[in-house]
Each structure stands twice: as structure tokens, then as C-alpha cells.
C-alpha positions as CSV (number, residue, x, y, z in Angstrom):
1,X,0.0,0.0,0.0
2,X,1.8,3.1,-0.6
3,X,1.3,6.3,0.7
4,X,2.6,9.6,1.3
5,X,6.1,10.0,3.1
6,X,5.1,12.8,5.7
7,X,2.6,10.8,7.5
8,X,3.6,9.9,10.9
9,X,3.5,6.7,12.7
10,X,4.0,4.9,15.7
11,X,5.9,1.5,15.9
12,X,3.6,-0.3,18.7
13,X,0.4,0.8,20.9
14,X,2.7,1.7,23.8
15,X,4.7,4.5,21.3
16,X,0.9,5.6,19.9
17,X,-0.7,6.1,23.5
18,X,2.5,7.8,24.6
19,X,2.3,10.0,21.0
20,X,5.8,8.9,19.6
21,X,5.3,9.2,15.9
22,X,8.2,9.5,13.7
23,X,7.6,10.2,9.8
24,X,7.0,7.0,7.0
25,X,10.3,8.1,5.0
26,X,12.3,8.4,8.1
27,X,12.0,4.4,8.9
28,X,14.7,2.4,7.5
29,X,12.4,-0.4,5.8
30,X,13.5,-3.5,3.3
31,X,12.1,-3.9,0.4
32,X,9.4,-6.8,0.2
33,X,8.8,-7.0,3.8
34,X,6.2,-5.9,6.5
35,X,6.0,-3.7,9.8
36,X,2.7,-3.0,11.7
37,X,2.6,0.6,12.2
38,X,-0.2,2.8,13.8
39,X,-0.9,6.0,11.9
40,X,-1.6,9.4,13.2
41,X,-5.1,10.0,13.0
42,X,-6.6,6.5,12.5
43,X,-7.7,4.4,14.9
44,X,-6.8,1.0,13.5
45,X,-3.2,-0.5,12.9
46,X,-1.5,-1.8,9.4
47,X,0.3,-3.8,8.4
């Protein structure tokens, strides 16, 4: 799924409820693979 590199997101629940969001492009992701993330502003995960 892509999506614009300014949204922020948090890494786990803990990170969301404490509001430690860091942007999309800032993560250091692998192509082909997966990370749940929690974005800013929604109230369900992805993955």
C-alpha cells in the first residue's frame, strides 16, 4: 500500500498512546517486507 512519506506513525500501541510518531520516510524499511505501524489520526493498525 503506498502512501505519502510525511505521515507519521508509531511502531507499537505503547509508542501511539505515549504520542511517539516518527515520519514513514524516516523508517529504515526493506524492500518486500512488513511492519505494523499505527498511523496518526486513525484508529486501527496496518500492516
Amino acid at each position: 500500500m503506498g502512501m505519502k512519506c510525511n505521515r507519521l506513525a508509531a511502531l507499537s500501541l505503547e509508542d501511539k498512546y505515549q504520542g511517539r510518531f516518527v515520519r514513514i520516510d524516516s523508517l529504515n524499511l526493506e524492500p518486500n517486507t512488513t511492519q505494523q505501524v499505527y498511523l496518526k489520526g486513525l484508529s486501527c493498525s496496518f500492516n
